[in-house]
Steps between C-alpha positions, in 0.01 A plus 500: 500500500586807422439774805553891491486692820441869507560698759688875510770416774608163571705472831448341816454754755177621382188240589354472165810497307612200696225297479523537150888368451374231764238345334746563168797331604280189585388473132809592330615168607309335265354783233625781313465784754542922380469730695394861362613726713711858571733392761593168609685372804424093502807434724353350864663628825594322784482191382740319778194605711263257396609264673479219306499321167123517383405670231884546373325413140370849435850655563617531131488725225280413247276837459505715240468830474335735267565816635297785382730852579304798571500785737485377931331827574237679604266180584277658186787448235665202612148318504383655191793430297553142584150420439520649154848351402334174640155485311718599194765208570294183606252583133759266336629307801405139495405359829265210661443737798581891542449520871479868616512637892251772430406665251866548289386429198134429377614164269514307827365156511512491852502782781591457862318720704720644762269829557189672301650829498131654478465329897801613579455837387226515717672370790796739512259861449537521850832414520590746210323780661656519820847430322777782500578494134556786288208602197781310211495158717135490457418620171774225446278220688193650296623436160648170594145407690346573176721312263491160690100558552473527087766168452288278748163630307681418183712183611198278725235397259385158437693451183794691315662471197630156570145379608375471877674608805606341806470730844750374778404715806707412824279504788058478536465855569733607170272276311184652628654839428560391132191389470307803687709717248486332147204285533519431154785221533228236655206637316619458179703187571148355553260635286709509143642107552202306575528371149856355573667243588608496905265763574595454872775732412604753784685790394657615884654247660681617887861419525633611750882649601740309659820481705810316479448255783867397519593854561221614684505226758461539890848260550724888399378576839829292643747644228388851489267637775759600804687627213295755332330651843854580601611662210228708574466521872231280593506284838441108449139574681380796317202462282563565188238624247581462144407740211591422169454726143541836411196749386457570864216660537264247270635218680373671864896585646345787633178323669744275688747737596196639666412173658822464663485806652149355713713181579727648821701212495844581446590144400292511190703615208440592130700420235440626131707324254504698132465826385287743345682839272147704638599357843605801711190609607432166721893518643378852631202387659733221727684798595147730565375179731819434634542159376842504397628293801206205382493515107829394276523547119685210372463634119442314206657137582602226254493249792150612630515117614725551751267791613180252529682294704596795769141541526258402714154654310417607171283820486378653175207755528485531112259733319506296184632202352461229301708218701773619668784273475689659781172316692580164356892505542431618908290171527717309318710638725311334845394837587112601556358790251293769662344711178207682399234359294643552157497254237702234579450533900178226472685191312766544724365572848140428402522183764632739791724259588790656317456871599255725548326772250435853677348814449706777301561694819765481743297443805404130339870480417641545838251259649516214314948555546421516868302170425786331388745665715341400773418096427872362366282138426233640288809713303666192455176286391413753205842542404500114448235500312566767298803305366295194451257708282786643331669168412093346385389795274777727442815310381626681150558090380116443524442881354663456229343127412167644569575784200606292250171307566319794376715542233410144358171583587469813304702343218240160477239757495607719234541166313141363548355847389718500192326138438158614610526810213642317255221212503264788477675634225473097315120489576 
């Protein structure tokens, strides 16, 4: 089979970019895999960390790229551009399966659905309007708002060019938003192919992210937590509350540096590993609540492992998202996830034995730490279940077997219409 993957930066240190060359490298094993994209950076770190042997097999090579040059800035051009050079490109490419994260180029046989930028534009207005930046910052986020709005209209309908469409969201509540927003998908899915053949076909199918569970893995507790709290002055029984991502302010830094102000318990401890450029404005407000001597700023991290196993609890009081994988690698990780109820929060702490989902505000925040802080067995409990959810549902091996299914899905279907028509066309 022949498989291109579109997507405008691929690297692994941003979530959907990863799960991309994940889910790629697991395919190019056996099939021709491309990869259209503007920058690439394939190489995996840490890879003494893992740990073990398992999953050595994906280590190699074998993806191509097709890079598509074009200008990384504003947002607006470097979206704009690559979407054109792309539709123009993949006219006279010849692929089984174009497989696009979002809406990069509108020839796409299949999409995964990491956000629906329409929900998510909704979900950051308040955000935006209490935000500190200037008048050009958000005529840029305007223009770029508008230009991925217009691709997704253009790029999910039933069928394209190449004939239907498959819709991979990754978590329930990204499919209902898909659906909520282009309704059209299901609805004419159903009514237009009663006549054919496998008319059981389902155009969205949820696949969720993953995490590398030989990296993220509660065993780097004995090789790397003593070491990482005191590089960064922690005491062997602080409790240590992780927070992982940049953008801040969407993912709710500022809502729990709030909370930890209500917990007066000196022993609890943030620690924010990555960075955000727009970041300055939440460093001044741990000075303004006089949090310095209870919040670090590890930066952006390449061994973020390491940092899950320092931890003690995940918290993530997240405006929007579509599955966080930063959720899904703290799990992995043995730790429980405390997050707000955006899409992803249900399939992984629906059960509330994994973590707990609370209210965007910090008072819910702080209580359901001091929860945890203050029963060590149930903190242990969740966090082993979390990694035994992680290692059932999330492992990037069973991700990436349960895409190719759709692929040979999409492709028998495409097959039995082409039969279907062409018997019609005999009669």
């Amino acid at each position: 089979m022949r498989i291109a993957y579109v997507i405008i930066n691929a690297n692994r240190h941003e979530g959907t970019s990863r799960a991309v060359l994940e889910v790629a490298e697991r395919l190019a094993g056996v099939h021709r895999v491309d990869i259209w994209a503007r920058t690439f950076e394939a190489t995996r770190d840490q890879v003494a960390d893992r740990g073990t042997t398992n999953g050595d097999a994906v280590f190699h090579d074998k993806l191509n790229l097709q890079r598509i040059a074009g200008p990384g800035r504003p947002e607006i051009a470097d979206f704009g551009s690559f979407k054109l050079v792309a539709d123009r490109r993949l006219k006279t490419a010849r692929y089984d399966i174009i497989h696009s994260a979002g809406p990069n180029t509108s020839l796409a046989d299949v999409y995964t659905i990491q956000t629906v930028h329409s929900v998510k534009v909704a979900q950051l207005s308040e955000v935006r309007k209490t935000s500190s930046a200037g008048l050009l910052r958000r005529l840029s986020w305007r223009l770029y708002d508008g230009a991925v709005l217009r691709a997704e209209r253009d790029a999910y309908q039933t069928f394209g060019p190449r004939g239907p469409k498959l819709f991979l969201p990754v978590s329930v509540g990204t499919r209902d938003e898909l659906i909520a927003c282009y309704p059209d998908i299901q609805a004419n899915c159903e009514n237009s192919l009663v006549d054919y053949p496998l008319r059981g076909f389902d155009p969205i199918a949820v696949i969720p992210n993953g995490a590398d569970l030989d990296l993220f893995h509660p065993r780097q507790r004995e090789r790397f937590r003593s070491e990482v709290r005191q590089k960064h002055g922690f005491r062997d029984d602080d409790f240590i509350i992780l927070f992982s991502g940049g953008d801040w302010r969407r993912k709710g830094l500022d809502l729990l540096l709030y909370a930890i102000t209500m917990l007066r318990d000196d022993g609890v401890r943030l620690l924010v590993v990555g960075d955000d450029r727009n970041g300055n404005e939440i460093r001044s407000m741990v000075d303004k609540l006089e949090l310095a001597s209870r919040v670090t700023f590890a930066g952006f991290r390449k061994d973020v492992h390491r940092y899950y196993a320092a931890g003690d609890l995940f918290v993530f009081p997240t405006s929007y998202e579509a599955f966080s994988l930063a959720t899904i690698e703290a799990a992995a990780s043995g730790l429980p996830v405390v997050m707000t109820p955006a899409s992803g929060a249900v399939d992984l702490l629906g059960s509330g034995d994994c973590g707990a989902i609370v209210s965007r505000d910090p008072h819910s925040i702080a209580e359901q730490i001091r929860v945890y802080r203050r029963n060590p067995e149930l903190l242990a409990k969740h966090g082993a279940n979390a990694r035994a959810k992680a290692e059932r549902d999330y492992s990037w091996d069973g991700i990436a077997k349960q895409t190719l299914g759709v692929y040979e899905r999409l492709i028998e279907y495409r097959k039995a219409m082409s039969r279907s028509v062409q018997l019609g066309q005999g009669r």
